[in-house]
C-alpha positions, 0 to 999 in steps of 0.5 A: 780434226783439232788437237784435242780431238785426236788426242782422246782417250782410246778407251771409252769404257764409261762408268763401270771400273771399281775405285774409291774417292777421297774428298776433303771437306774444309767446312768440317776439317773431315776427310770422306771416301765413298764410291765414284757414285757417291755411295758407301761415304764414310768419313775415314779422318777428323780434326784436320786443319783446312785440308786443301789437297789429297792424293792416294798411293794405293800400292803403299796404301796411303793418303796424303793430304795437305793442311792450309792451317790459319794463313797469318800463323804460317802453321801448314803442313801435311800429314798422311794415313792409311787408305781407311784414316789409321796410322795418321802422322805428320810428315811436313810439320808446321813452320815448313810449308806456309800454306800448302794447298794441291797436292801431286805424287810422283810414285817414280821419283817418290816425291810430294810436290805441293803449291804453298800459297802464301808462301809463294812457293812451288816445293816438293819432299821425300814421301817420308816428309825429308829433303824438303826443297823450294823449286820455285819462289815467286815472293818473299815476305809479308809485303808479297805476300799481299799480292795474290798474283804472286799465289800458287794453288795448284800443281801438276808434274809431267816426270816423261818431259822432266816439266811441273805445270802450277797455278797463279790465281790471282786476286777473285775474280781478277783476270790475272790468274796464270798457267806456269811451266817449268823444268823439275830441276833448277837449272844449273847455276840458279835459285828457285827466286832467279830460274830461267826457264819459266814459261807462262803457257795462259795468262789473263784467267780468272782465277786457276785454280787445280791441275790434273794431267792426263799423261797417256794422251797429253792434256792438261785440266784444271778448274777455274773458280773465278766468274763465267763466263771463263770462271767457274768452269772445267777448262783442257787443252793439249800440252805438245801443241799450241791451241786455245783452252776447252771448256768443258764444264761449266755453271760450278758454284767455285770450282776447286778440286779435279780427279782425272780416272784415264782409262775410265775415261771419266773426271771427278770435279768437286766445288765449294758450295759442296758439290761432286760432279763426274762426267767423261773426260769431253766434258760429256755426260755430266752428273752432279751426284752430291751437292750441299755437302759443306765447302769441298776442296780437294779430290783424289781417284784411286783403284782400291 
């Protein structure tokens, strides 16, 4: 038995827990939430700015999303809502974040984490949009900034081991893009441009692109929008062992975002022809329920 099959989920209910999906399409600056089938979409908020990366906080009863804004104005930031698009604010203005892209919650600790691409930076905030703070800075300046391996796209955090994971994905299609750990904290005596303690766990990908952790039975997802047969693919692997990355989807048309419902043993994978696909967390069962429906980004599940 290999380490990912040990490691599935114990619950294998299939399709029929209730929830919501909140999807941002970058095409149309629009935020949409439907069911997990595609049905009931409404379109909840207007006139973002590139929106990129979305979670949910059902029990406050908001989204938050990131805005990548024009990249050379360095104008990202991020705002949040209601679940149904009211009370919009701004809680990291623009001038803070550079470009910011995935988007992680951390209800325990009550931080935002967030990857700022050409920022070349891994951040977090308060959920109020205070305390900003750098944890990692791969580059600085306009210089880096051109060097797309120095580029972070997606986050994940792992709060039992105290560990982020982010992406690095590289120039398209390159074969450059990686797979980063780190401690949460900076290790004492140290800068987020110095830190010690981080570790490449892939290296040679062609582009990584969103994280997801499975953090009941230690897998780590992500999608890779770079060419096959590697690229356009949803890949996992184990986090506490040493073993080779899955495939389990694959024929994406640019794979972006990921949604990870555990105990319903299913994923939610959205690309950038336009495209919601769902399928168990095997890969198995795999249905595209919407596609040609503008360039989608970002996706979030949530049990309303």
């Amino acid at each position: 038995m290999t380490a990912l099959e040990a490691a599935k989920p114990k619950n294998t209910s299939g399709f029929t827990r209730d929830g919501r999906l909140f999807v941002l399409e970058l095409s149309g600056d629009r935020i949409h939430s439907m069911n997990p089938d595609g049905s009931d979409r409404r379109t909840i908020v207007s006139n973002c700015r590139l929106p990129d990366g979305i979670v949910a906080d059902v029990a406050a009863g908001h989204i938050y999303w990131t805005n990548m804004g024009i990249p050379n104005l360095n104008d990202g930031s991020i705002e949040r809502a209601d679940l149904d698009g009211g009370n919009r604010r701004v809680i990291i203005p623009q001038g803070v974040t550079h470009t910011p892209k995935q988007l992680h919650l951390d209800k325990g600790s009550g931080k935002l984490y967030w990857s700022d691409r050409e920022g070349m930076r891994v951040m977090r905030a308060n959920l109020d949009g205070s305390q900003v703070e750098t944890l990692v800075e791969t580059g600085r300046g306009d210089r880096d900034a051109r060097d797309q391996t120095k580029w972070c796209v997606g986050i994940t955090v792992d709060p039992k081991s105290g560990k982020i994971y982010w992406t690095q994905k590289g120039p398209d299609n390159g074969e450059l893009g990686r797979i980063l750990r780190a401690s949460i904290e900076i290790p004492k005596g140290e800068t987020a441009t110095n830190r010690s303690d981080i570790e490449v766990l892939f290296d040679h990908l062609p582009e990584p692109i969103d994280l997801e952790l499975d953090l009941a039975n230690r897998i780590l997802y992500w999608t890779d929008r770079g060419d096959p047969p590697r690229g356009n693919t949803v890949n996992r692997v184990p986090i506490d062992t040493k073993a080779e990355p899955e495939i389990l989807a694959t024929h994406l048309m640019e794979g972006i975002g990921i949604a990870l419902d555990v105990p319903g043993n299913r994923m939610f994978v959205t690309d950038f022809a336009g495209s919601v696909y769902s399928a168990d967390l095997q890969g198995k069962n795999e249905r595209n329920f919407l596609y040609a429906q503008g360039n989608l980004t970002g996706i979030a599940y949530a049990e309303i």
